[in-house]
N, C-alpha and C positions, 0 to 999 in steps of 0.2 A: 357474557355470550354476545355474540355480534348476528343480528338479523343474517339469514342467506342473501337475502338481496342486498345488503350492504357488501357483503364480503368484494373482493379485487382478488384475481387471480390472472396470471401470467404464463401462458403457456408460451412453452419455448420447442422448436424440434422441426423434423422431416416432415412435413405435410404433400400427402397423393390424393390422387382422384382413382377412389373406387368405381367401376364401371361393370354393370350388370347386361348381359343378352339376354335373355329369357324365352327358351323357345320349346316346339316339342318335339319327339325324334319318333317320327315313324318307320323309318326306314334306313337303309346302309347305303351309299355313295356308291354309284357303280363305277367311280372314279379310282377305289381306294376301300379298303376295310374300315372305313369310321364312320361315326353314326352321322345323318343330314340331321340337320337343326334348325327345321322352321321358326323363325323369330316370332314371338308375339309380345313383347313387351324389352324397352331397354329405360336402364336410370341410373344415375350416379348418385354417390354420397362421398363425405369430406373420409378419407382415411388419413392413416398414420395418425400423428399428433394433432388433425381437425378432428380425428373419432375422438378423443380427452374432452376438445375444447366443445365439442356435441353434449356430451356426456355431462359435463359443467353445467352448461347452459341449459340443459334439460331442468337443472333444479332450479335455478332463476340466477346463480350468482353471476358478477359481471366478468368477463371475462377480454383479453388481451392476445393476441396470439403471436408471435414473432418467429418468423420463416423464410422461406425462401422459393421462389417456384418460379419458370423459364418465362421467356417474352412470347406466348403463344397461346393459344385459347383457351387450353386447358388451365393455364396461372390464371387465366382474365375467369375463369368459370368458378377457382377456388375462391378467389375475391372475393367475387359479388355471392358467392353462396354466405361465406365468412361475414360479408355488408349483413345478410339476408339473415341471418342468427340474432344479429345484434353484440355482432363481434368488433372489437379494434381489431383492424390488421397493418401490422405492423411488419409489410413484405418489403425485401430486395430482392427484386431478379437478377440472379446470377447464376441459377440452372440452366444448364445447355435445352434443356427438356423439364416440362415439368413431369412428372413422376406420376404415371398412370399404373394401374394393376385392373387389366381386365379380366372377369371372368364370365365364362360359357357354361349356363346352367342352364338341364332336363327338367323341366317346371314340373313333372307329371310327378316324378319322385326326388322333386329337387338336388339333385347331383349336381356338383360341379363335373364338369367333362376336362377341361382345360383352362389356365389360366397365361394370358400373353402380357408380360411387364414389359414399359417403356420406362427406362431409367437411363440418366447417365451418374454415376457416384462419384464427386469430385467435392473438395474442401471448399466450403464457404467463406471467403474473407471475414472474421471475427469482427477485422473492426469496421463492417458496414453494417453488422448487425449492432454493433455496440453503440454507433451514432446515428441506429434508427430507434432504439433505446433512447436514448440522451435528449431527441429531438422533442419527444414527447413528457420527459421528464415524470413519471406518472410514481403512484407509489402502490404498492402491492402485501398480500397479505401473506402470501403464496406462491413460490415460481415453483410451476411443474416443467419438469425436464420429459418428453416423450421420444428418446433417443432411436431411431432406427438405423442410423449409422451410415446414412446417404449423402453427410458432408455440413450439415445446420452447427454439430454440436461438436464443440473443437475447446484445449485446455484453457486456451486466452477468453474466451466465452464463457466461461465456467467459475473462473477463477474470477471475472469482473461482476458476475452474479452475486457469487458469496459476497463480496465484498461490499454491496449493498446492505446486508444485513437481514436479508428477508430468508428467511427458509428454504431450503432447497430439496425438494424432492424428486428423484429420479428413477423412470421406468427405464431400467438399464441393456445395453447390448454386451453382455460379455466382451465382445473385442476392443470396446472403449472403455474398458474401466477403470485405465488407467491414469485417463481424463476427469474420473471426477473428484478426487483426492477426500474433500470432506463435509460432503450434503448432511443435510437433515435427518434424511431417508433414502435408502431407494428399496425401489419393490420388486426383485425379480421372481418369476418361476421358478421352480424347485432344480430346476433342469440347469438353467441360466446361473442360481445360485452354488451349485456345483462347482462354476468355470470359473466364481468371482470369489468363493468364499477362500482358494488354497492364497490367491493374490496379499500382496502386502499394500498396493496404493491407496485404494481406498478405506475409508475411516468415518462410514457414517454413523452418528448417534441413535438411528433404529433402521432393523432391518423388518422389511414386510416381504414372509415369503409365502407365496400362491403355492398352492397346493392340490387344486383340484376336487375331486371328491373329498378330499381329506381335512380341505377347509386352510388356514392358513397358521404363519407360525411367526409371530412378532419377537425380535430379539435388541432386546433393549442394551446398548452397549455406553449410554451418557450417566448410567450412575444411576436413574430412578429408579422406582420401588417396582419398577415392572418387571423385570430380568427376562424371562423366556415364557413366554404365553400361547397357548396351543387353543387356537380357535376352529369349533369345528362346524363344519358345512351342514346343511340342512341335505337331507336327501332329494334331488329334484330329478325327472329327467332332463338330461342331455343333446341338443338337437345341434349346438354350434359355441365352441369357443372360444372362435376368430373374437377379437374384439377385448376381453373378460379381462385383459390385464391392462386395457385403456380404461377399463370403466373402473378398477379400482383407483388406479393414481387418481384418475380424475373427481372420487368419492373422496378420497382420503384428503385431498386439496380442498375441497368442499366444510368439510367437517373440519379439521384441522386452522382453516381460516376463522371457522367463526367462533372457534376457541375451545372446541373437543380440545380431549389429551388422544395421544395414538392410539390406544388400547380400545377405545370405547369409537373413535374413529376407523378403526381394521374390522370392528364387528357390524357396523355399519356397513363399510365398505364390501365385505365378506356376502351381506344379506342381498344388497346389490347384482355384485357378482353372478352370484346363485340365481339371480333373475336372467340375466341378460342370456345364460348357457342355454333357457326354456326357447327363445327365440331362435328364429332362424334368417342369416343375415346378420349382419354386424349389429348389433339395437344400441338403441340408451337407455337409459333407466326413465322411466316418466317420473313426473314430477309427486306428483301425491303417492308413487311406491317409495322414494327417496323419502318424503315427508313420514311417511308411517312409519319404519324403523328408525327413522330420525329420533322424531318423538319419543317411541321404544326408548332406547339407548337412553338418551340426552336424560 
């Protein structure tokens, strides 16, 4: 077993900037039927594939991040947030735009009202990623894939991964999964898994699928003694979960690096999970909740 703070982990993907208003609505716009939104609070945090590398780093392990975000304040804010974790970042700007997702929320009964995205979705040149890879030469225990399908994650990128030799785990977009041919893992929603399971391309050695209340469902397809494992959720309330399928990759990377087997890794991951849905907002798992079912399990 390998200490968490020793472990190396690699995240790879879409990284945005989550942006919060925070205001309250007493009243209707005499301009228009929608509610007015006195602001009292605004703040951002790292989305897409920065919420994994949050997530990670919440339990102590060292982490990598390799992405891409525009020549504009918003990339300069991911950065230095990304400096500010105690992250590697391993960025080329080649977005038109770095990738914001605002949203407009009723603080009194925290609703979202509205959410306004700035994206542009265009293909990442693979091999600027791959000789910002090379530059650093680093070795890894774990590469998480956090695919959102915004243009980071492409076959020539994928296929230069595996080739390393390190593990590959992918939190997948049905539309790409034709790109990942033959990861470690990937972990999609039950929903997601739906769209990927009729396909022929892909061929990973386990499947982690999210399930919600129902807890999740690991299907072992390299041969071990695991076969089909049906793990089930703790009863929790429900308040948000946005987020839930970042914090498992990002668990299962965690665990899986320091030398868990999957099984005992997805129940960990799973317990997780069940934490972050109690909160409201994207969350991470703190550290000493990851340590205690750690412990558990291990």
């Amino acid at each position: 077993m390998k200490q968490i703070g020793r472990t190396r982990i690699l995240v790879v993907g879409d990284i945005m900037l989550d942006k919060y208003v925070v205001g309250e609505v007493e009243r209707i716009s005499p301009e228009a039927p929608v509610p007015v939104v006195k602001v009292v609070d605004e703040y951002s945090t790292l989305g897409g594939c920065g919420n994994v590398v949050r997530n990670i780093r919440s339990t102590g392990a060292q982490v990598s991040c390799l992405t891409s975000v525009g020549w504009d304040e918003n990339g300069t804010h991911i950065e230095e947030e990304l400096v500010e974790l105690g992250v590697n970042p391993m960025i080329v700007n080649e977005c038109k735009v770095t990738t914001v997702k605002e949203r407009i929320i009723a603080d009194q009964r925290k609703v979202q009202m509205i959410r306004v995205d700035r994206e542009v979705t265009e293909p990442i040149d693979p091999n600027l990623l791959i000789l910002r890879l090379q530059e650093q030469d680093e070795k890894y225990d774990i590469i998480a894939i956090s695919d959102y399908a915004k243009g980071v994650v492409s076959w020539d990128l994928i296929q230069y991964l595996e080739r390393t030799g390190t593990p590959v785990i992918i939190d997948p977009k049905p539309k790409n999964s034709h790109l990942y041919n033959m990861p470690f893992m990937i972990t999609p929603n039950k929903e997601e898994w739906k769209e990927i399971e009729p396909k022929d391309e892909i061929r990973p050695e386990y499947i982690l699928v999210t399930e919600g209340r129902e807890g999740m469902t690991l299907i072992d397809q390299s041969g071990s003694a695991i076969g089909r494992a049906k793990i089930e959720a703790e009863p929790v309330e429900v308040y948000n979960v946005s987020g839930a399928g970042d914090t498992v990759v990002a668990i299962m990377s965690v665990c899986l690096a320091s030398g868990l087997d999957p099984l005992k890794s997805a129940t960990i991951a799973n317990k997780c999970a069940g934490y972050v849905v109690t909160q409201t907002g994207t969350s991470t798992v703190p550290k000493n909740i990851f340590m205690k079912h750690y412990d558990e399990v291990s």
